[in-house]
N, CA, C and O atoms as a GROMACS GRO file, in nm:
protein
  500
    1UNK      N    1  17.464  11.092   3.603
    1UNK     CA    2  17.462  10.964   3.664
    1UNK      C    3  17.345  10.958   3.761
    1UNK      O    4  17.315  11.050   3.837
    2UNK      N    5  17.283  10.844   3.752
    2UNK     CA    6  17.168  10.812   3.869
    2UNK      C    7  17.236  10.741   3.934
    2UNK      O    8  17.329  10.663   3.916
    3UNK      N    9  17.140  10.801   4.068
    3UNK     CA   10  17.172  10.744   4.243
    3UNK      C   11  17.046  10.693   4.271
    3UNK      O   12  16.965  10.670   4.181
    4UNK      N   13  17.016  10.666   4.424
    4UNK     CA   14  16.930  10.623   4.485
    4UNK      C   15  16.835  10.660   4.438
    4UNK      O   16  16.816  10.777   4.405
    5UNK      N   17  16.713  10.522   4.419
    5UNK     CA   18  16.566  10.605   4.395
    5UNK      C   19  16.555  10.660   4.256
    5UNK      O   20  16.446  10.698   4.212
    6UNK      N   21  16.655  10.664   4.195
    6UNK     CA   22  16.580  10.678   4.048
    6UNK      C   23  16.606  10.849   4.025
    6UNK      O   24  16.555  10.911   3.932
    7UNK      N   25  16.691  10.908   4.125
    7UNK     CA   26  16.701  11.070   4.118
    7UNK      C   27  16.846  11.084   4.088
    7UNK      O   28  16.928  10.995   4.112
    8UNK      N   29  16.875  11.199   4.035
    8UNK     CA   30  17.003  11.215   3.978
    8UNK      C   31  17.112  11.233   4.069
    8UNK      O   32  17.103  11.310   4.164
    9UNK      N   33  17.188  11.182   4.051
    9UNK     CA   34  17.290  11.256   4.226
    9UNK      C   35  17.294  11.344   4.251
    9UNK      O   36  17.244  11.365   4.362
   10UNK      N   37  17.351  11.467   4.177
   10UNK     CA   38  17.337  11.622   4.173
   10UNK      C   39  17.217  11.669   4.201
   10UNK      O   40  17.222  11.791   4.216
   11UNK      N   41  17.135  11.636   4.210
   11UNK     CA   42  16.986  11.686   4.270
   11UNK      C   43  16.963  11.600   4.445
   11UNK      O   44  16.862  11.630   4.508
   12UNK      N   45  17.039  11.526   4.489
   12UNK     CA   46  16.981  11.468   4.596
   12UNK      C   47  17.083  11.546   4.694
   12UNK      O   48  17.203  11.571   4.682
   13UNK      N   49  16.978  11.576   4.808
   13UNK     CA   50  17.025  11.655   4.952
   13UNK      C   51  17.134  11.512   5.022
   13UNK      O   52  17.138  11.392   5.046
   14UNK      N   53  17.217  11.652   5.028
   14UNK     CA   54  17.340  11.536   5.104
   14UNK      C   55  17.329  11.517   5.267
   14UNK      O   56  17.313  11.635   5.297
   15UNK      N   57  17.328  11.461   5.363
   15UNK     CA   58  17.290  11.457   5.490
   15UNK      C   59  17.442  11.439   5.519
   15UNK      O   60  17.523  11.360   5.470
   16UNK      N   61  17.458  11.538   5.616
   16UNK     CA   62  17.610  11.531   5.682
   16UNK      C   63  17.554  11.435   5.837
   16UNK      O   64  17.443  11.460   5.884
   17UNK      N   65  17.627  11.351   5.888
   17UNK     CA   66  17.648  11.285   6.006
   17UNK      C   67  17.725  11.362   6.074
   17UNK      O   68  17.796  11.434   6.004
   18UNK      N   69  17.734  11.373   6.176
   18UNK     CA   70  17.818  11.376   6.266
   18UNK      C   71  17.850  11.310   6.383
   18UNK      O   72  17.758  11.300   6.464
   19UNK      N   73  17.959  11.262   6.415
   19UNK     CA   74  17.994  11.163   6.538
   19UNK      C   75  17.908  11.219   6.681
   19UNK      O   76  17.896  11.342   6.690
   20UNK      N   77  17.856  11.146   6.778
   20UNK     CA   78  17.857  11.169   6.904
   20UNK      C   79  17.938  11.225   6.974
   20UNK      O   80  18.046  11.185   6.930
   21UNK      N   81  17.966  11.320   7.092
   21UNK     CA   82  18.038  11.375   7.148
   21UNK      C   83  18.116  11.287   7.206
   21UNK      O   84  18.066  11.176   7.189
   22UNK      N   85  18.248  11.278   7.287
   22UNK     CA   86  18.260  11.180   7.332
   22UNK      C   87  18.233  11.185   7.470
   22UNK      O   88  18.207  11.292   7.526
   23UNK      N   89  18.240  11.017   7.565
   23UNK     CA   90  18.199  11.048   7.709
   23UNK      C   91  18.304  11.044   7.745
   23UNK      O   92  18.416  11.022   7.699
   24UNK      N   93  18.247  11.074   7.861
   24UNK     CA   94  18.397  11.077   7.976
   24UNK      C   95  18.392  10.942   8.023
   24UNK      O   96  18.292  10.871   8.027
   25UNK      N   97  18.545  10.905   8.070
   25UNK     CA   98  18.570  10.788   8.126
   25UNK      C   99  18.464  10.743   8.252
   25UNK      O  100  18.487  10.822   8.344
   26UNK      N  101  18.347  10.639   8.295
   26UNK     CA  102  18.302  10.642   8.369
   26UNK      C  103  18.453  10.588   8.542
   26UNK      O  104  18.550  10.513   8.552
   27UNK      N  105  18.394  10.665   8.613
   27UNK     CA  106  18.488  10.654   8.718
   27UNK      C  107  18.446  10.520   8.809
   27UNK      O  108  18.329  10.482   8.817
   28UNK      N  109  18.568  10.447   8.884
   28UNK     CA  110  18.541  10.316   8.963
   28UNK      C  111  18.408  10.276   8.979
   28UNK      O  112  18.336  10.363   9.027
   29UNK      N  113  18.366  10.193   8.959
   29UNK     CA  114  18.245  10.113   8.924
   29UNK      C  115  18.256  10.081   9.106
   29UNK      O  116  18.354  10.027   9.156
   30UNK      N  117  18.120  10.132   9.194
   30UNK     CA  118  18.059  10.114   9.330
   30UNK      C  119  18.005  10.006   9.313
   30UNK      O  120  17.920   9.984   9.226
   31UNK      N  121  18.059   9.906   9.413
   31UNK     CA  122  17.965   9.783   9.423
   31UNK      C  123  17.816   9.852   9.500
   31UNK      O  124  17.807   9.941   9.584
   32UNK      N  125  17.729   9.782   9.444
   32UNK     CA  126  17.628   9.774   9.490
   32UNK      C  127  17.566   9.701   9.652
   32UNK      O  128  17.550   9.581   9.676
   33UNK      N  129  17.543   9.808   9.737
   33UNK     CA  130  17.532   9.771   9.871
   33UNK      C  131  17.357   9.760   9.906
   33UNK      O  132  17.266   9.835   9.870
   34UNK      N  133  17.354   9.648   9.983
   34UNK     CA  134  17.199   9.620   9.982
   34UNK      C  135  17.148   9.711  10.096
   34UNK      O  136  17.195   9.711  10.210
   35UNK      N  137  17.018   9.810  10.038
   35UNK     CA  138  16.990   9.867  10.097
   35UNK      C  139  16.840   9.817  10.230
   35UNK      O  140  16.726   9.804  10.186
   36UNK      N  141  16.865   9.801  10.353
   36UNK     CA  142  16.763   9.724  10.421
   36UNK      C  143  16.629   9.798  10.390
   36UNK      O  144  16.619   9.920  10.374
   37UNK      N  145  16.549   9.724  10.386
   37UNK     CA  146  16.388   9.766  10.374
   37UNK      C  147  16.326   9.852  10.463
   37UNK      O  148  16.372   9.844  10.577
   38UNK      N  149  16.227   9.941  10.445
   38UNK     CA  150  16.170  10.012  10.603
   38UNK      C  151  16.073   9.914  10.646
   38UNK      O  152  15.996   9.857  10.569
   39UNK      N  153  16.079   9.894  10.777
   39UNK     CA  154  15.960   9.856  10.836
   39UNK      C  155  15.829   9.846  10.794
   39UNK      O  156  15.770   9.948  10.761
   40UNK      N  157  15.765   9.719  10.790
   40UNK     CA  158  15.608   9.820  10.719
   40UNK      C  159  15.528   9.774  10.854
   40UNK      O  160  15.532   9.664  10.908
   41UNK      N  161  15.463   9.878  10.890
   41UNK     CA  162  15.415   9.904  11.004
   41UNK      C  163  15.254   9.769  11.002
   41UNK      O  164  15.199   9.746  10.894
   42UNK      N  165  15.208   9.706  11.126
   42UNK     CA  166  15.090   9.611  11.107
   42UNK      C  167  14.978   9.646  11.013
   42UNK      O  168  14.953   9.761  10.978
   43UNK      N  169  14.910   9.538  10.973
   43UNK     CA  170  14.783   9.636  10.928
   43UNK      C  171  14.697   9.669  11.010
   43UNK      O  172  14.728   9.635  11.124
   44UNK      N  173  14.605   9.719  11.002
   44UNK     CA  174  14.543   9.783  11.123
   44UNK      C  175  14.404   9.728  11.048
   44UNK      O  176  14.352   9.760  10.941
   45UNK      N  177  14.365   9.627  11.153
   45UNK     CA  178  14.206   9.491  11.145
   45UNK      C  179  14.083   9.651  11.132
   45UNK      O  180  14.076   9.712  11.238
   46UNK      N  181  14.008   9.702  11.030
   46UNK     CA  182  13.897   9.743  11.090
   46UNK      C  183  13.757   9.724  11.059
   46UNK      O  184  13.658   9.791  11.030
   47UNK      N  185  13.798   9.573  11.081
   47UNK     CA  186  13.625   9.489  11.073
   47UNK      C  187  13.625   9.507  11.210
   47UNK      O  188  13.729   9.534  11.270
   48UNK      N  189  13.502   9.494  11.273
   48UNK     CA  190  13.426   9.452  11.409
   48UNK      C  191  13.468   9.355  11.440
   48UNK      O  192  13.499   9.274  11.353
   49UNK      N  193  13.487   9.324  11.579
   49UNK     CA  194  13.524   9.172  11.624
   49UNK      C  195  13.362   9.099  11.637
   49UNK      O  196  13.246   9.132  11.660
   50UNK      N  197  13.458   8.960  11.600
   50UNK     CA  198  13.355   8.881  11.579
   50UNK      C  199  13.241   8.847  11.730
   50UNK      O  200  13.303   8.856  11.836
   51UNK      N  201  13.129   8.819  11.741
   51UNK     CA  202  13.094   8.842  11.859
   51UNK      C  203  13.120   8.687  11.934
   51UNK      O  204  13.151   8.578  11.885
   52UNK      N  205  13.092   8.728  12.077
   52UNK     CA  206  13.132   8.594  12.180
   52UNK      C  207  13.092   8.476  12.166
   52UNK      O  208  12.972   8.455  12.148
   53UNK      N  209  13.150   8.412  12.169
   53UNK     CA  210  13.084   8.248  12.136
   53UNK      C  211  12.979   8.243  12.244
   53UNK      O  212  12.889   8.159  12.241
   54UNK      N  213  12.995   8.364  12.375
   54UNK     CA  214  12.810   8.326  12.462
   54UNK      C  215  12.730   8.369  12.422
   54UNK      O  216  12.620   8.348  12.475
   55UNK      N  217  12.738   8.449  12.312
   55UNK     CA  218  12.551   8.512  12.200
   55UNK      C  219  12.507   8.358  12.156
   55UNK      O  220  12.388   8.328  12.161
   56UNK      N  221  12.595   8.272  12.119
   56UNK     CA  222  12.520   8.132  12.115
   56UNK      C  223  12.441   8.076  12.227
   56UNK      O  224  12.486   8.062  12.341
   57UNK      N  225  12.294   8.037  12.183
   57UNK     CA  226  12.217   8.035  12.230
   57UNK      C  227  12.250   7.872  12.318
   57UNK      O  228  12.236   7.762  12.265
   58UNK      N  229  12.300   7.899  12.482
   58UNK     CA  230  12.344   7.815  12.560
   58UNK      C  231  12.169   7.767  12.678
   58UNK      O  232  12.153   7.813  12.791
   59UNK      N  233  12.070   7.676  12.609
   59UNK     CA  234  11.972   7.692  12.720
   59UNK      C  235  12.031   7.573  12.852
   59UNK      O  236  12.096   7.470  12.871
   60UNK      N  237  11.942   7.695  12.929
   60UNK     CA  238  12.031   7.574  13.074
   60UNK      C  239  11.954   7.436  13.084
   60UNK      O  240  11.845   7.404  13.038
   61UNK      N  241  12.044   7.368  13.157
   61UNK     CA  242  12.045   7.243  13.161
   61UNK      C  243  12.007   7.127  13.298
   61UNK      O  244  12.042   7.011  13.320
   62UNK      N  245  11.906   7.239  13.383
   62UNK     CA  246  11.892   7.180  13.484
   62UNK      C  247  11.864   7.029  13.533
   62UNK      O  248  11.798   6.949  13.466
   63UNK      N  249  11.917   7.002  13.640
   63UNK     CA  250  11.930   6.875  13.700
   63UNK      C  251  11.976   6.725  13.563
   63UNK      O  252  11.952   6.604  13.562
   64UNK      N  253  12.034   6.798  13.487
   64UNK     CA  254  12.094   6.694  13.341
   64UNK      C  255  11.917   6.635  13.207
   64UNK      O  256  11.917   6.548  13.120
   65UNK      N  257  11.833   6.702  13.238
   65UNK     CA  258  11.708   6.666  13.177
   65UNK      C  259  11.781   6.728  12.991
   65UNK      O  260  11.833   6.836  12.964
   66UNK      N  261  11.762   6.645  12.930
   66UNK     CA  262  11.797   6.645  12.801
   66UNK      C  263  11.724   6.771  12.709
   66UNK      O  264  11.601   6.783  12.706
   67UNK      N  265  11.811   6.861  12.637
   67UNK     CA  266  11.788   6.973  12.571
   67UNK      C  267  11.705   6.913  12.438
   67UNK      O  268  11.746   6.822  12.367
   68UNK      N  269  11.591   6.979  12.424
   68UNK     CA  270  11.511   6.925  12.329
   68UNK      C  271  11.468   7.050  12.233
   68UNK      O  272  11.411   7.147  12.282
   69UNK      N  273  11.493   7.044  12.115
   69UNK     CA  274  11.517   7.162  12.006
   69UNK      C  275  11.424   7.121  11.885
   69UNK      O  276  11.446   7.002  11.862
   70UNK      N  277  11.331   7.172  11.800
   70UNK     CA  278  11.263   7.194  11.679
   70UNK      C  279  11.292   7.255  11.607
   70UNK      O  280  11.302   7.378  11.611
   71UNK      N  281  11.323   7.154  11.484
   71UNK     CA  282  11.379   7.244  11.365
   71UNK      C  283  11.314   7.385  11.292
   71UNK      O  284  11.193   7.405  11.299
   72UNK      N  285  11.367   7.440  11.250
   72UNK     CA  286  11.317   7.567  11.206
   72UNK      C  287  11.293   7.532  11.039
   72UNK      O  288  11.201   7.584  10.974
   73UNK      N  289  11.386   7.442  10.986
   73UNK     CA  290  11.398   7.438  10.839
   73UNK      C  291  11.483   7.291  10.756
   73UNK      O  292  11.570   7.224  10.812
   74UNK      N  293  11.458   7.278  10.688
   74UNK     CA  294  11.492   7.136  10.619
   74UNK      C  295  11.607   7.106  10.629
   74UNK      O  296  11.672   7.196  10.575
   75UNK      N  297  11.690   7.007  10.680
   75UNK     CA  298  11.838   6.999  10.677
   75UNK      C  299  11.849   6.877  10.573
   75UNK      O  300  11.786   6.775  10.602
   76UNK      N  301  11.918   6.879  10.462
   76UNK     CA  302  11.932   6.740  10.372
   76UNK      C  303  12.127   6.759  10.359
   76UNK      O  304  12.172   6.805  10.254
   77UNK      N  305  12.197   6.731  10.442
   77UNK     CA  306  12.372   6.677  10.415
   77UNK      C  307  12.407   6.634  10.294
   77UNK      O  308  12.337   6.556  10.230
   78UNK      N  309  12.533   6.686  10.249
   78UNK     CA  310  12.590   6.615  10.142
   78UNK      C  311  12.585   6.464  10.166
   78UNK      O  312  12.548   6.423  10.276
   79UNK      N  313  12.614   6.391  10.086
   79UNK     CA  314  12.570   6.291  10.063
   79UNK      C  315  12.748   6.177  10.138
   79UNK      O  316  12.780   6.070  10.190
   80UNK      N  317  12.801   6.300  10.090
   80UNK     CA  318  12.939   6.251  10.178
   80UNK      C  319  12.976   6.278  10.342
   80UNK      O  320  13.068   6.234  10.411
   81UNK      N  321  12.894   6.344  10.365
   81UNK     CA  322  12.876   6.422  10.514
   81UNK      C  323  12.821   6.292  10.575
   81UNK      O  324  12.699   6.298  10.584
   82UNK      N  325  12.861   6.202  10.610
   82UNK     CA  326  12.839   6.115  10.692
   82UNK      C  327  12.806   6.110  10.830
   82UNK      O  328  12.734   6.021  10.875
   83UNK      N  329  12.857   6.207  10.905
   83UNK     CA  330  12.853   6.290  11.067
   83UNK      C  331  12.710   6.379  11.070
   83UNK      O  332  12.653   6.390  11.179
   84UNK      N  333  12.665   6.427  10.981
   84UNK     CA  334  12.562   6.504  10.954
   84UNK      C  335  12.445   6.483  10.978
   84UNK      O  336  12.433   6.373  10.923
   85UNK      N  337  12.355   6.504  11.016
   85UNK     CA  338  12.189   6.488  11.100
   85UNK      C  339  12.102   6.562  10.994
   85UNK      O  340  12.123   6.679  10.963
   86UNK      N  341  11.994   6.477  10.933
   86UNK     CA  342  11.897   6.521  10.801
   86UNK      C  343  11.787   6.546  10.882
   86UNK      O  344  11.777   6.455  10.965
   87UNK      N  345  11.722   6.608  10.892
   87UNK     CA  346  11.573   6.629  10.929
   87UNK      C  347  11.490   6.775  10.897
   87UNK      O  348  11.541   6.886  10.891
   88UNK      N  349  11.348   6.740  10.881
   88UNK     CA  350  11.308   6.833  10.783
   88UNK      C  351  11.234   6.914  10.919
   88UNK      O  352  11.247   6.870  11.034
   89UNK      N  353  11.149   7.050  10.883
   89UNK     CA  354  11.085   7.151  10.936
   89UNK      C  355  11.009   7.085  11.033
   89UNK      O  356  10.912   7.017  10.998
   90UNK      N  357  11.038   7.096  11.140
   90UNK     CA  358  10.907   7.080  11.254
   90UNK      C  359  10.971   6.944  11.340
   90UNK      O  360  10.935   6.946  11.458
   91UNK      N  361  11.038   6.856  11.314
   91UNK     CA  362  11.098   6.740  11.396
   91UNK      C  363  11.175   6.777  11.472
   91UNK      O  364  11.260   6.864  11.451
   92UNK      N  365  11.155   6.704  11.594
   92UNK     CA  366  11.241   6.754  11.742
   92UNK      C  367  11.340   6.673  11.723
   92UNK      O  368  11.340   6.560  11.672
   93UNK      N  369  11.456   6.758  11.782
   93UNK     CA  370  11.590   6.680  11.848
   93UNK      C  371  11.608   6.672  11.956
   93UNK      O  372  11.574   6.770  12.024
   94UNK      N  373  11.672   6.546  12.029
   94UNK     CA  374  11.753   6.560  12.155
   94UNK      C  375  11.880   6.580  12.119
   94UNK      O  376  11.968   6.503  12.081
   95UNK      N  377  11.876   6.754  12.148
   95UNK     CA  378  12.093   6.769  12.169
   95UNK      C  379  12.147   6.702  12.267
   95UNK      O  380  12.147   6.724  12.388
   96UNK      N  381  12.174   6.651  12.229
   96UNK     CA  382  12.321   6.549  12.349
   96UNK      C  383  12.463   6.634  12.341
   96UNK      O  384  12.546   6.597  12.424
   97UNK      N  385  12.505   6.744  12.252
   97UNK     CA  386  12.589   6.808  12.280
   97UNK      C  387  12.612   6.948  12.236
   97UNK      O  388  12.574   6.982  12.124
   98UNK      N  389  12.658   7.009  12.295
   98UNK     CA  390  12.679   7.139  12.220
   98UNK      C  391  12.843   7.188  12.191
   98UNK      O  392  12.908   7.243  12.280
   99UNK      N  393  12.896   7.161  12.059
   99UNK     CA  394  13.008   7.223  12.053
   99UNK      C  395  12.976   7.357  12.015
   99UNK      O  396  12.880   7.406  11.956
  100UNK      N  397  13.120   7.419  12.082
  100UNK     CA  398  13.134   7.557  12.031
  100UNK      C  399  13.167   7.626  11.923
  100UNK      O  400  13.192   7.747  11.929
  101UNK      N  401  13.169   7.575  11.842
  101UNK     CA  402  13.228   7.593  11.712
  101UNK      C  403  13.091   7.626  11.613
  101UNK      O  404  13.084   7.673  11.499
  102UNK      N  405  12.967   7.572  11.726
  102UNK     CA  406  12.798   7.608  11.639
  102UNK      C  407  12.782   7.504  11.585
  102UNK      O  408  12.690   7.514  11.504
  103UNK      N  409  12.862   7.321  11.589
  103UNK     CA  410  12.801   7.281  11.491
  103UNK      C  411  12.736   7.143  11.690
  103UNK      O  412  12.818   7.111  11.776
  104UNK      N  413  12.613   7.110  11.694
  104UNK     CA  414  12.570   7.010  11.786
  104UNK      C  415  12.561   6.884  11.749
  104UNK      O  416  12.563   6.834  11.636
  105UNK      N  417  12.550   6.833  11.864
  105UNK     CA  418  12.486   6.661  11.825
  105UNK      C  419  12.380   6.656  11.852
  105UNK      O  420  12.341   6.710  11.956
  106UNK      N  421  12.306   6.599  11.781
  106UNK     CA  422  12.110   6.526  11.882
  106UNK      C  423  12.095   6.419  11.796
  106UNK      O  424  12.149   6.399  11.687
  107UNK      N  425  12.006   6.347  11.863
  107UNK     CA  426  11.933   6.232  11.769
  107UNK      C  427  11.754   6.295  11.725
  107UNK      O  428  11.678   6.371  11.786
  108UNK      N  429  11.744   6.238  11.625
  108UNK     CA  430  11.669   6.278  11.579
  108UNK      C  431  11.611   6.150  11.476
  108UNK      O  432  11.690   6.075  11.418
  109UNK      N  433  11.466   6.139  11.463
  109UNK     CA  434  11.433   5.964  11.388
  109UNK      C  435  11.500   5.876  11.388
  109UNK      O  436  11.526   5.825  11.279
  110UNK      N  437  11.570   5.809  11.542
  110UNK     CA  438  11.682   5.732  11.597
  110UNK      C  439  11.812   5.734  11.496
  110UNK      O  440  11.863   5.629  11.459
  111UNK      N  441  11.860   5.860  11.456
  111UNK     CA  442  11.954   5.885  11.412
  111UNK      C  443  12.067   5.999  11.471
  111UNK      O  444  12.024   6.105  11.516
  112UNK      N  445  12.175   5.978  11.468
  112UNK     CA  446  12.251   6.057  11.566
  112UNK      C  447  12.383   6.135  11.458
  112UNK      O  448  12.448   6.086  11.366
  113UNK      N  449  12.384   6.272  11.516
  113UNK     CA  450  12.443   6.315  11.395
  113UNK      C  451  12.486   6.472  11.458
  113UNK      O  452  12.466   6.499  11.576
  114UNK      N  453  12.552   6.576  11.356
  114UNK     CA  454  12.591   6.689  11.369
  114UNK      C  455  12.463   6.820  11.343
  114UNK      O  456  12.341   6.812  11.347
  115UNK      N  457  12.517   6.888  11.327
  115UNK     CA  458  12.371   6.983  11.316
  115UNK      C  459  12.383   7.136  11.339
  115UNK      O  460  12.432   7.154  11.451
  116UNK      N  461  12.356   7.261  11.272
  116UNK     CA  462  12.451   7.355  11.335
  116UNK      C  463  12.338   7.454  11.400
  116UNK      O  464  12.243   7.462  11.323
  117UNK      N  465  12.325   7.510  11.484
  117UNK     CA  466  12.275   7.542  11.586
  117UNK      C  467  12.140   7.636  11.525
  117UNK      O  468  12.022   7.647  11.560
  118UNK      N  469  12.199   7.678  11.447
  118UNK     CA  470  12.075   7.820  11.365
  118UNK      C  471  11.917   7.731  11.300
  118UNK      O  472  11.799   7.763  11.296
  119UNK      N  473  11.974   7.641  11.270
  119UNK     CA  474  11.874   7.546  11.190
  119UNK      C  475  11.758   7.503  11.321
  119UNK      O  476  11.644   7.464  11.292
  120UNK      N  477  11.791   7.514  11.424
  120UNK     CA  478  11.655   7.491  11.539
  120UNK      C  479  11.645   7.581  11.630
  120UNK      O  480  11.722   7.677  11.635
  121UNK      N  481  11.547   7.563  11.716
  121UNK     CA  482  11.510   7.661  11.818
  121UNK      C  483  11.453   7.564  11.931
  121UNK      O  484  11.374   7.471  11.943
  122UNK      N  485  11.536   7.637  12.004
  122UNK     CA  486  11.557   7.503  12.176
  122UNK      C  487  11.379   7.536  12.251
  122UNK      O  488  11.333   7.646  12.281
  123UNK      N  489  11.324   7.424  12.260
  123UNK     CA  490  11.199   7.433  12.312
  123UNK      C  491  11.208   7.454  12.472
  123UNK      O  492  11.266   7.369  12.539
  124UNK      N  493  11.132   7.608  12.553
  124UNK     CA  494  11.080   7.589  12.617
  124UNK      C  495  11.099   7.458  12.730
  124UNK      O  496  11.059   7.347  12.694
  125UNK      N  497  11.156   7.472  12.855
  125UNK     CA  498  11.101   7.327  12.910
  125UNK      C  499  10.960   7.356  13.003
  125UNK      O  500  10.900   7.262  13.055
   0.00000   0.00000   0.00000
C-alpha cells in the first residue's frame, strides 16, 4: 500500500510525538503594583552663557544730542516686515531708540523703522 508522497508505508520513518510535560498550577495571580519612577536628576546646561546685553554697543548720549550711526551693509526687509528700516551701505541713521533685544529705531531717507544693531556702526561725535 502507498502512503504519503508516493513512498510505500513500510518504508516511511515513523515519528513518535510526545506530549509536553505538564505545568504546574500557576499560583494566585499578584496584582500588579505601580512601581514610582526614579528621579531623573536636571540636565546640566554646558553651553557658555550667553553674554550681557552691555557688550551691546550702548554709545553715550550726552546732553540728549541724537545718536547718529552708518550703515555697514545693505538692509532690504521682507516685504511683509512693515516695522523694518531698508537702507543700503554708507547711509546714516538717526537712532531714536535702542531696544535691548538688538533690534533699534532711526530714521533714515525720512523713513522711520526697526533695524538691528550689527548692520551699523555708531559715528564718532
Amino acid at each position: 500500500m502507498w502512503g504519503c508522497f508516493g513512498y510505500p508505508k513500510d518504508k516511511q520513518k515513523k515519528v513518535e510525538t510526545t506530549a509536553p510535560p505538564p505545568v504546574a498550577a500557576d499560583p494566585a495571580p499578584v496584582p500588579a503594583v505601580p512601581v514610582p519612577a526614579a528621579p531623573v536628576p536636571p540636565a546640566i546646561d554646558t553651553r557658555p552663557p550667553p553674554p550681557p546685553l552691555a557688550s551691546m554697543p550702548r554709545p553715550s548720549n550726552p546732553g540728549g544730542a541724537p545718536v547718529i550711526a552708518v550703515a555697514i551693509m545693505d538692509r532690504k526687509p521682507n516685504a511683509y516686515d512693515q516695522k523694518f528700516l531698508a537702507f543700503k551701505a554708507g547711509d546714516v541713521i538717526k537712532v531714536t531708540k535702542q531696544n535691548e533685544d538688538g533690534l533699534w529705531e532711526g530714521e533714515c531717507n525720512g523713513r522711520t523703522g526697526l533695524f538691528p544693531f550689527n548692520h551699523v556702526k555708531i559715528q564718532a561725535s
